[in-house]
C-alpha positions, 0 to 999 in steps of 0.5 A: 075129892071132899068127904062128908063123915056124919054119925050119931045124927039121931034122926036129926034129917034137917042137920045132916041135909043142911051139913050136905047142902052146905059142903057141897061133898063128892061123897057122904059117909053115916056112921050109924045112928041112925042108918035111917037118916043116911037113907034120907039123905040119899032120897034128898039127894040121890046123885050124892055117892053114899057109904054107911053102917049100922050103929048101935041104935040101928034095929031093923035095917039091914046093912053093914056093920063096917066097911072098907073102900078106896077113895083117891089111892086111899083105903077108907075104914068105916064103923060105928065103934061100938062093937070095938069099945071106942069109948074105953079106948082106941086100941081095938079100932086102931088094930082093926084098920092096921089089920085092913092096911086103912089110911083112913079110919072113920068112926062114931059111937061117942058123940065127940069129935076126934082127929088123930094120927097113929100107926100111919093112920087118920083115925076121925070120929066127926062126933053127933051130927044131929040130937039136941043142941047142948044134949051132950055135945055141940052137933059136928061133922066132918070133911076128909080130902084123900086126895093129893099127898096127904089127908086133909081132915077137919071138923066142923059145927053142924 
C-alpha cells in the first residue's frame, strides 16, 4: 500500500497531478491549503481513494478539519497543524495522535518537510507541495507505506 501525502500546494493543481502520475499511489492524502486542489485531483483521477482536511487558507468549503482512518492494521491521523500550533512545536500534535492511539500522524501548515518518531508514532509533515520554486521551500511531498511490519516513510521533490 503507497500513500501519497500532499499539503500546502496553494492551488499548484500541475505539482500534485505530476507528484500522483509519478507515484503511481493506492491512496492521496491533502493536508489542506488548498482543499480545493485535493477536489481537483479527485476529478483528474476519480478511481484514486482520497482523504483531506481543511487548512487554514481553506474558506468556503466544507470538510473536516482533521481525520482518523486505518490503512494496513494502521491507525493514520490527518490535520493541517494550524489549529495545534505546529509551527511553535509539536507537542500539541504529538498528544492529540497518542490521545487517538495513531501510528501515523500526517500533517502540514509549515512548508517544511519533516520525519520523525516519538512516542511510538511517525509524525511526517511532506512540507509545500505547490507554490513558487524558491518562495520558501523547494515543493516536496510525501510517500508512506503502512504496510508490512514497519512504516516506510520518505520525501520526495515535487
Amino acid at each position: 500500500m503507497k500513500l501519497l501525502v500532499l499539503s500546502d500546494s496553494h492551488t499548484d493543481t500541475e505539482a500534485i497531478f505530476s507528484a500522483a502520475r509519478r507515484e503511481q499511489p493506492d491512496m492521496a492524502v491533502h493536508l489542506g491549503d488548498h482543499a480545493r486542489d485535493a477536489l481537483a485531483l479527485r476529478a483528474r483521477f476519480p478511481r484514486l481513494p482520497l482523504r483531506f482536511v481543511r487548512g487554514n487558507c481553506d474558506f468556503g468549503i466544507d470538510c473536516a478539519d482533521e481525520e482518523l482512518f486505518e490503512v494496513c492494521g494502521k491507525k493514520v491521523f490527518i490535520t493541517h497543524g494550524h489549529l495545534y500550533t505546529v509551527k511553535s512545536g509539536l507537542d500539541a500534535v504529538t498528544r492529540r495522535g497518542a490521545s487517538l492511539g495513531a501510528d501515523i500522524v500526517l500533517f502540514g501548515h509549515t512548508h517544511r518537510a519533516y520525519i520523525a518518531q516519538a512516542g511510538g508514532m511517525v509524525l511526517m509533515n511532506p512540507g509545500a507541495a505547490g507554490g513558487r520554486r524558491g518562495w520558501d521551500r523547494d515543493r516536496t511531498y510525501g510517500i508512506v507505506a503502512p504496510d508490512g511490519p514497519g512504516i516506510h516513510c520518505e520525501l520526495r521533490e515535487a
